[in-house]
N, C-alpha and C positions, 0 to 999 in steps of 0.2 A: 504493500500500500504506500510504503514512503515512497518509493518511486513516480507514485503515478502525480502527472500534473497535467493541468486544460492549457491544452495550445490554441492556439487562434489560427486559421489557416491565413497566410499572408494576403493573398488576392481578395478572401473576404472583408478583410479591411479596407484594402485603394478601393472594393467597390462601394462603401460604405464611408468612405472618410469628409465630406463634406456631412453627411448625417452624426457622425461624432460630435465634430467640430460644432454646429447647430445643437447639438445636444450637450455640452458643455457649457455655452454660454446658458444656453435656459436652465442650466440647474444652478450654475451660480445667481443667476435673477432669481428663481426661487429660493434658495436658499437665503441670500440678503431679506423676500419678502418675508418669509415665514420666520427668520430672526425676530424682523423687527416687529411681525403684528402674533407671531405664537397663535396662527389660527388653528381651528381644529377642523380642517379641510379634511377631505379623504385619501391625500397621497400616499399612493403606493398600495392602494386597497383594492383598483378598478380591472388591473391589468400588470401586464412585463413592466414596472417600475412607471406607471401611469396613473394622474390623476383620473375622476370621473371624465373631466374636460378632453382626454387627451392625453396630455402634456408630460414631461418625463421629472419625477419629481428630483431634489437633489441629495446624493450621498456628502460624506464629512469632507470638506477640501482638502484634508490632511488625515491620513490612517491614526486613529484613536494612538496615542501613547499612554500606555499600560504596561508596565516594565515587569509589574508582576503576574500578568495574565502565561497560561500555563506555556509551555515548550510545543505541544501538539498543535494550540490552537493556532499559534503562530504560523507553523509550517501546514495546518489546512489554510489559513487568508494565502500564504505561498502558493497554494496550488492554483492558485486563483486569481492570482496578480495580473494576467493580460487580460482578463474578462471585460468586453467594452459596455461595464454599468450603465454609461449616460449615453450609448447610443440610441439615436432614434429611425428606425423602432427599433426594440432591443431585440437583441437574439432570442430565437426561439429553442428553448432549452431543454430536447427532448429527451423522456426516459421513458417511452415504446418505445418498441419493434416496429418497423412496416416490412410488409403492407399488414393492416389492421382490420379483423380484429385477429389471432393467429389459430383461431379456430375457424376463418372463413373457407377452409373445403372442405370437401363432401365425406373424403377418405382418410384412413392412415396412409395412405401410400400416396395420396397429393399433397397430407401434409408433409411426410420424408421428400417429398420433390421439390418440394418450397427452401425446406430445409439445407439443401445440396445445392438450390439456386437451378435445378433442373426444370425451365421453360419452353414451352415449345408454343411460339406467339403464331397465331395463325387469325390475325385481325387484317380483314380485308383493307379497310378505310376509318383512317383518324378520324377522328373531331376535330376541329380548331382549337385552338387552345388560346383559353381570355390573355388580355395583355397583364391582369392583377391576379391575383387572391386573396381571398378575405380572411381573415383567423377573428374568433370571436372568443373572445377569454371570459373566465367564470363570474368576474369583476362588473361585466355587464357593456364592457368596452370593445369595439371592434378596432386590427391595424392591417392595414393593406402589403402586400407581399408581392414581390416579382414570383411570375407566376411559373410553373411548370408542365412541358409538353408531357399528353399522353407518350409518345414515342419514348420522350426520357426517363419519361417511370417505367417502362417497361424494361428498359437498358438497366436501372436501377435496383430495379426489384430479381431482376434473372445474373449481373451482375457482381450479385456480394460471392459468389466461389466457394468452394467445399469446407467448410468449417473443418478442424484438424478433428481427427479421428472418428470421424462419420464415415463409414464404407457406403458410395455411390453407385458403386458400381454396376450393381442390377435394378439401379433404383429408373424406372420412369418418369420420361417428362409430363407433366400436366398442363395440357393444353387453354388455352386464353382464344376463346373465339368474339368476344365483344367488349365495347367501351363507351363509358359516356361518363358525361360530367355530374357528381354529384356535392357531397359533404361526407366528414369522417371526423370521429373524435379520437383525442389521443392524450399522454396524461403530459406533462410539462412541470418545470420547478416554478410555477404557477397557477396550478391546477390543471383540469382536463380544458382543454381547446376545441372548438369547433368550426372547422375549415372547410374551404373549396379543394375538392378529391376528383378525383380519377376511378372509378365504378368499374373492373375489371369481371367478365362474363363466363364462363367455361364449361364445357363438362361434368369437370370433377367440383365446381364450382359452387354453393348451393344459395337458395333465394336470391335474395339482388345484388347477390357477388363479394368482393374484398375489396378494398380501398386502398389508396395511395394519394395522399395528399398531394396536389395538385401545385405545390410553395417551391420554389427554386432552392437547391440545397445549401446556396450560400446563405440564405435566410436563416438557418438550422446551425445549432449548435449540439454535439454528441458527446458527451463528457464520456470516461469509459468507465464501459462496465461498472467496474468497482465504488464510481463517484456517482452513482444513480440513484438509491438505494442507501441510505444511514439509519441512526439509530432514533431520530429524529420522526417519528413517522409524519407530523406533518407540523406547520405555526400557522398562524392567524394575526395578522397585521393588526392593528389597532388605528379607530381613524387618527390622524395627521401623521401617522407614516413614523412614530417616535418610537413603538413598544409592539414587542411580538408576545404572541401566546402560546409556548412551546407544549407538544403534545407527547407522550410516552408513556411509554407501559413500565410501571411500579407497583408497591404492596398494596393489597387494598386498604381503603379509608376505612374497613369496620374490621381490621385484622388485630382490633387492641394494641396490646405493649408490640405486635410486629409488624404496628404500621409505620413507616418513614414518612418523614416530610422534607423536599429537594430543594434546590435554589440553584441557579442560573450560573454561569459562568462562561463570561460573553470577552470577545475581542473582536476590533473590525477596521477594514481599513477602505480606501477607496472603492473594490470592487466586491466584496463579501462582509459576512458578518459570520461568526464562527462561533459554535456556543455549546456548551458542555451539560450536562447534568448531573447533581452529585447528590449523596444524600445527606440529609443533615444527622447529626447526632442524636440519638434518642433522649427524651428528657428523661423518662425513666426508662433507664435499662434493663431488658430484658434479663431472667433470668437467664442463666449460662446452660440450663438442662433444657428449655423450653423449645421446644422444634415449630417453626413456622413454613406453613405451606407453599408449597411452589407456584401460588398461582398470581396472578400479574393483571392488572387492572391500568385503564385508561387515567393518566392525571396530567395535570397540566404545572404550569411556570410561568411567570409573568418573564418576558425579558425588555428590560429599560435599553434602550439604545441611545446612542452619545447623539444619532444625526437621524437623520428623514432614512428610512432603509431605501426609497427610491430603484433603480434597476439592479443595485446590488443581491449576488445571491446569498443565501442561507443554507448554512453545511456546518456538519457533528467537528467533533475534534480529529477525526481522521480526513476532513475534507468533502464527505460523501452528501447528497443533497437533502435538505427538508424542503417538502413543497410548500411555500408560502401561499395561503389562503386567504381572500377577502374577509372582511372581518362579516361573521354572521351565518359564514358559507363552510364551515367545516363540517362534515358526518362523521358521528361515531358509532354507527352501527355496523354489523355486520364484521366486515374482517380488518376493521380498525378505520381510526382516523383518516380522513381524505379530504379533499375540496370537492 
């Protein structure tokens, strides 16, 4: 895990660098406003580091100094130092798979063929392909995307090549006989998104097919594997964009003398904010014979932030992502916390 760190691909920058630069200055504008008036606006709640308006709110101009914040948290903001926070619009941060959803065919043996990147496109006639795409975030906010050709999704999805140690080789390809333009949701380090897709048709295919979001890949940010995924199952901004609401699984609250109660431990700098969970010390301590169950329950954490979270993201002490959620929009049913 120390190893891994988010690169930036370089071309997605030059195509993006007058969007930077425009997203720099409005966050130092915001940041000066919200200095001076402390409103309790909704930034960083609506969208990728967006007010309801739009607009890209602003991170700290200077990484938080904290000398005593831990060794780890430091080197997760490390992993994270090229992330362009105040672009507009900011990267789209994904942690699906495409194409989605990865149960869209019929068989085991179309899904081994997806799995192997084994395509056999036999689409007469493209669509056109819009000159946008739209992405609609859970925040209530929509941001416009260069868009992507059916033809390149399908270059795209056929391919990513044999994953190491998957035997292919008796595996058949699964046919793709149509296309059109629809919507697909997918999950992001801002909750689940809903965009302009690409509708793939088949055989092995079943009801109205699989998707492939229709977004140019420069638009797309892929952190790996490992940074997808933390212990963090999800936070909840708070409106004016100042305090998060960390969500994890701990002792339960009716477990008596073997319940815990956690506190925060937070560092942040330009492009992240990094934050720990710990336990607190019991007031009265358990006795030393007394056996407490293993079972783990939903709780939460306030966490104070130094600056507006804005398009910066949020990740555990090993760097790994929490999805930040509009304030209001978390579910904790079913198989844990989410937006």
């Amino acid at each position: 895990m120390s190893g891994d760190r988010v690169t930036i691909d370089r071309s997605y920058l030059a195509d993006r660098a007058w969007r930077v630069l425009a997203g720099t200055a409005l966050a130092a504008l915001l940041a000066a406003t919200l200095a001076a008036c402390d409103s309790g606006g909704d930034s960083g709640s609506a969208g990728p580091g967006s007010s309801s308006s739009g607009t890209t709110a602003a991170p700290p101009t200077t990484p938080t100094a904290n000398p005593s914040a831990p060794k780890a948290l430091t080197a997760a903001l490390a992993r994270w130092a090229d992330f362009p926070a105040a672009a507009i619009p900011r990267p789209i941060v994904v942690l699906d798979e495409f194409p989605v959803p990865e149960d869209g065919v019929a068989t085991n043996a179309a899904k081994l063929a997806f799995a192997c990147g084994l395509i056999d496109v036999a689409i007469r006639r493209y669509p056109a392909s819009p000159t946008r795409a739209t992405v609609s975030w859970s925040g209530g906010t929509t941001t416009s995307h260069a868009a992507l050709s059916a033809e390149d999704a399908v270059t795209f999805i056929a391919g990513t090549g044999t994953p190491k140690g998957l035997d292919c080789s008796d595996v058949k390809p699964v046919r793709l006989t149509g296309v059109h333009l629809g919507t697909t949701e997918f999950r992001t380090d801002r909750g689940r998104v809903s965009t302009t897709a690409w509708i793939f048709t088949g055989p092995e295919v079943p009801g109205d097919g699989f998707s492939y979001p229709a977004v140019r890949q420069t638009e797309f940010l892929r952190p790996p594997r490992k940074l997808s995924d933390g212990e963090l199952a999800a936070t909840e901004i708070a409106a004016g964009g100042r305090s998060l609401i960390a969500y994890f699984f701990g002792t339960p609250t009716n477990a008596g003398a073997c319940t815990l109660e956690y506190k925060a431990v937070v560092a942040e700098s330009e492009t992240a904010v990094a934050i720990t969970i710990r336990p607190l010390p019991a007031a009265t301590p358990s006795p030393t014979d007394m056996k407490c169950a293993t079972i783990a329950e939903v709780r939460t954490v306030t966490v104070a932030l130094a600056g507006v979270l804005g398009g910066r993201v949020v990740v555990d002490k090993a760097g790994a992502l929490a999805p930040v959620c509009p304030a209001g929009k978390v579910r904790t049913d079913g198989a844990g916390p989410r937006c």
